[in-house]
C-alpha positions as CSV (number, residue, x, y, z in Angstrom):
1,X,-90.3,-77.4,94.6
2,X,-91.8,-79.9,92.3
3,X,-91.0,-78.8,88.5
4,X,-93.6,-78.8,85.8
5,X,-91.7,-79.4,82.7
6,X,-89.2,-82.2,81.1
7,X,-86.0,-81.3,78.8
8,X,-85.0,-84.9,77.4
9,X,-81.8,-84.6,75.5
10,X,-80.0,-86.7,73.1
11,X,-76.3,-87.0,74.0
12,X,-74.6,-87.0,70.8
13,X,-74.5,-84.0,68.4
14,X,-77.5,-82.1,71.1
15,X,-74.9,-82.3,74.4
16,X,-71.5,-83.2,73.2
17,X,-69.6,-82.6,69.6
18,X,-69.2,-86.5,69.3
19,X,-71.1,-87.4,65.9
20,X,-67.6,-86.7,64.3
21,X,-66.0,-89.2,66.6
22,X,-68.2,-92.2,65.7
23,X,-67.8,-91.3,62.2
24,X,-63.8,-91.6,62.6
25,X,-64.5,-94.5,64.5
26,X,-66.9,-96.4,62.0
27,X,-65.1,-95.0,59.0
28,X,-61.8,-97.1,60.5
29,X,-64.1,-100.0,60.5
30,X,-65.2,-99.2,56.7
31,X,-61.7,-99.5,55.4
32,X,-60.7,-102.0,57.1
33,X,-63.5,-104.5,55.7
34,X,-62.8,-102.9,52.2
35,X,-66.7,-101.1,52.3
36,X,-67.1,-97.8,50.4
37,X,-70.0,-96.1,52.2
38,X,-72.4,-93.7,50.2
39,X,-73.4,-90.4,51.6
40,X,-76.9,-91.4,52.0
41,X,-76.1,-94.3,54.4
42,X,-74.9,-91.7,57.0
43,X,-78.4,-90.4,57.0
44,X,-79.2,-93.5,58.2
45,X,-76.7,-94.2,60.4
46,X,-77.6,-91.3,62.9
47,X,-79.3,-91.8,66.0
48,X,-79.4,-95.5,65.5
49,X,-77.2,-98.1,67.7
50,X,-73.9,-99.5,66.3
51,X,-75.6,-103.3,65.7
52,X,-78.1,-101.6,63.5
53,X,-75.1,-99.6,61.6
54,X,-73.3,-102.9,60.9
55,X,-76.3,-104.9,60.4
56,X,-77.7,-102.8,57.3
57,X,-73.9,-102.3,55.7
58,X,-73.6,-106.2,56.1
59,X,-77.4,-106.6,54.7
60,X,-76.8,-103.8,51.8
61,X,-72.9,-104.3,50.5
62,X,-72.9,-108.0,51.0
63,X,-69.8,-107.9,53.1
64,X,-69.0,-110.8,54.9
65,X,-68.0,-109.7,58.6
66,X,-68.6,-110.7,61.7
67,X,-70.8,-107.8,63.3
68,X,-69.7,-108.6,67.3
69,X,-66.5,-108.7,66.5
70,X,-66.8,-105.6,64.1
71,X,-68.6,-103.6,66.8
72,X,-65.7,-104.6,69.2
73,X,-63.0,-103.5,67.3
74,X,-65.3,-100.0,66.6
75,X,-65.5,-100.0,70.4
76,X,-61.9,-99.6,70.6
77,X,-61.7,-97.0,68.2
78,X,-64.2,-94.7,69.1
79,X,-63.4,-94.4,73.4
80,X,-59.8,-93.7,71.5
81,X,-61.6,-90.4,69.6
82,X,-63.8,-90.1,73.2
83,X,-60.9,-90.3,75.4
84,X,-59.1,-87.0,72.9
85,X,-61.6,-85.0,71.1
86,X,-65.0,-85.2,72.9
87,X,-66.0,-82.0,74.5
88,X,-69.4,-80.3,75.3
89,X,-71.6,-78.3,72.2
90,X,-70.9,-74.5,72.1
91,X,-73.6,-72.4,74.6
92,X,-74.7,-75.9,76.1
93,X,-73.7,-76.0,79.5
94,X,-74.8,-72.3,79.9
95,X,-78.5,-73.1,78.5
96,X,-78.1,-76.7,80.7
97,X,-77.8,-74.7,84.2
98,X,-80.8,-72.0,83.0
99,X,-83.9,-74.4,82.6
100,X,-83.1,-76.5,85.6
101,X,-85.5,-74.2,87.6
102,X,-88.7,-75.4,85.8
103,X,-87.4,-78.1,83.7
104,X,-86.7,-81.8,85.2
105,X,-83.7,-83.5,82.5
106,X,-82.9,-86.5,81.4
107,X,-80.6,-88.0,78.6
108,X,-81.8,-90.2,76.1
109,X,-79.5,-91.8,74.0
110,X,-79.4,-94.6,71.6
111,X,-75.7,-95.6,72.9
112,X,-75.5,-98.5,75.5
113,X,-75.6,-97.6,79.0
114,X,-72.2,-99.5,79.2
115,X,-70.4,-96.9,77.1
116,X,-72.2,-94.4,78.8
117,X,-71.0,-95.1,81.9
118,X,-66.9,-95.5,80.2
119,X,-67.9,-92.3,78.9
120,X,-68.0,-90.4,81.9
121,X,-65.4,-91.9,83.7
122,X,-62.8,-91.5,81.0
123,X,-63.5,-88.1,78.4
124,X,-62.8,-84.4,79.4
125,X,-66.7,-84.1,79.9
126,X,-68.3,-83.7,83.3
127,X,-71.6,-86.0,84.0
128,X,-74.1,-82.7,85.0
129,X,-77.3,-84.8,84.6
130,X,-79.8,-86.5,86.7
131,X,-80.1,-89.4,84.9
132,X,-80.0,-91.3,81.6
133,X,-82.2,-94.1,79.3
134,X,-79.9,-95.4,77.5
135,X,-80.5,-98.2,74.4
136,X,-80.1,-100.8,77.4
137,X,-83.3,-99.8,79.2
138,X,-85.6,-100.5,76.1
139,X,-86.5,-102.5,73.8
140,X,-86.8,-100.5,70.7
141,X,-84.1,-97.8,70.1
142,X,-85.0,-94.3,68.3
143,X,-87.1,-93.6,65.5
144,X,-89.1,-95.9,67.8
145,X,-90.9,-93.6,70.8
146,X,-90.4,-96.0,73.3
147,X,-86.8,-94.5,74.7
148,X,-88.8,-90.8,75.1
149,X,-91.9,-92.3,76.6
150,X,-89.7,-94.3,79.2
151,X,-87.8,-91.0,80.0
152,X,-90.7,-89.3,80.9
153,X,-91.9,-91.8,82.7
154,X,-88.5,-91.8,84.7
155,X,-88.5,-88.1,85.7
156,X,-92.7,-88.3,86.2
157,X,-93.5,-85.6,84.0
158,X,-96.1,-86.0,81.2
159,X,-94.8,-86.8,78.1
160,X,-96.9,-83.7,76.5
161,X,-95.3,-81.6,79.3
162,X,-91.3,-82.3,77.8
163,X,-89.4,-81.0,75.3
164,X,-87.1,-83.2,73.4
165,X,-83.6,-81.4,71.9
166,X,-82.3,-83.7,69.1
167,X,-79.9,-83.2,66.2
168,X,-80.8,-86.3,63.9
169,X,-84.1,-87.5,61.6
170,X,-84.2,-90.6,63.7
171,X,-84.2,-88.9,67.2
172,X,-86.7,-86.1,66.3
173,X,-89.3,-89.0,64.9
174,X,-89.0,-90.6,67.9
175,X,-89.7,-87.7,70.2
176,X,-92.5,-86.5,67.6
177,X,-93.7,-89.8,68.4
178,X,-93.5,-89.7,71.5
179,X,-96.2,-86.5,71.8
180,X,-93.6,-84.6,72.9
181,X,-92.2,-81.2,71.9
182,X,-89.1,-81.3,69.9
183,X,-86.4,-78.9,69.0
184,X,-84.2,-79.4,65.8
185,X,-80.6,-78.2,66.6
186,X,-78.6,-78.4,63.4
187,X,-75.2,-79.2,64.7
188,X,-75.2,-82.6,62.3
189,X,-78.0,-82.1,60.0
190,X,-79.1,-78.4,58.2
191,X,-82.5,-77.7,58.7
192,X,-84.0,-78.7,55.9
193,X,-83.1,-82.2,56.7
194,X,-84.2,-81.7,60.3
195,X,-87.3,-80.2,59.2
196,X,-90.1,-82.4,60.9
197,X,-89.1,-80.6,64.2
198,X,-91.5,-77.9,66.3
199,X,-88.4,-75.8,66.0
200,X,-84.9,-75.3,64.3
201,X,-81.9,-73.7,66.3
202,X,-78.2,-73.5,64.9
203,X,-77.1,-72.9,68.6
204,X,-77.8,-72.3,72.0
205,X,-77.7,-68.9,72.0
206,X,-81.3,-69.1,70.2
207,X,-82.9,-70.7,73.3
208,X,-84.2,-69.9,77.3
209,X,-86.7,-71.2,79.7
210,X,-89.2,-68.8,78.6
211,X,-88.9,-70.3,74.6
212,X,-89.4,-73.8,76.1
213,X,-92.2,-73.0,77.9
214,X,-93.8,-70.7,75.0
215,X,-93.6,-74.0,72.9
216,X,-95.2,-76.1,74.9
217,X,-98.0,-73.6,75.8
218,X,-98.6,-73.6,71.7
């Protein structure tokens, strides 16, 4: 049976509790090059790629590093957080296994399909999806729509017809952008940060087919 709808999910923060990993990660980095970040740069930092991240703290503190070999070294670190601490969000898996009735998914992630791939293969996290775009398959990476567009394009649902779970300013502009639906889940952000979504959740347990559906009928 043909399925009607989309769910395109970001990966961190929406399916797994890894946004405190690549902070560990990129905080090891931070010391190690002597760079004090502000809290306002980790508003920035979410949802975008780790050349952007080094590129703007290069740009902004003037530090004098080398960002390939920086985002090497970070590479290290963080599949050393992955391989420990990553596990599945509370109530995903659950709400996962309810929609796939009516709902075609896809991930959609601004991390390389390289890591992607090590990620699967190596962390206490099964790979339950049908696919992935991943910053690899596009040109522009989230708040840019391009990643969202290309996913529904991949599963052939219309973009109007998929609903978009993120957890981070960047990710919900970009499936805003998009035209598709988008749910807020405030696992990273509180609401009020996360406010240009269709809808907030603070967990799974707030969400079924049916409240998909019903939000893209509106």
């Amino acid at each position: 049976m043909s399925k009607k709808y989309g769910l395109l999910l970001d990966f961190d923060g929406v399916v797994v509790d890894s946004e405190p990993l690549y902070e560990a990660a990129m905080n090891i980095q931070f010391k190690k090059y002597g760079i004090q970040v502000e809290a306002e740069d980790w508003l920035f930092f979410k949802g975008k790629d780790a050349k952007a991240v080094f590129s703007y703290i290069r740009e902004k503190y003037d530090a004098k590093v080398d960002i390939d070999a920086m985002r090497k070294e970070y590479s290290v670190d963080l599949f050393n957080e992955f391989k420990t601490n990553m596990r599945f969000i509370p109530g995903f898996v659950e709400f996962y296994y309810s929609c796939l009735d009516e709902f075609s998914d896809l991930i959609v992630t601004s991390t390389s399909r390289e890591v992607m791939n090590w990620t699967f293969e190596n962390v206490p996290v099964d790979n339950i999806f049908s696919g992935m775009i991943t910053s690899s398959e596009v040109e522009n990476t989230k708040p840019h729509p391009e990643p969202y567009l290309k996913g529904a394009e991949h599963i052939g649902i219309p973009i109007e017809k998929c609903i978009v779970i993120e957890d981070s300013v960047n990710g919900i502009r970009a499936g805003k952008a998009s035209g598709a639906k988008v749910i807020g889940i405030t696992t990273t952000f509180p609401a009020d940060v996360i406010h240009e979504a269709d809808l907030i959740v603070s967990s799974y347990d707030e969400l079924s087919p049916n409240i998909l559906i019903d939000l893209l009928n509106t």
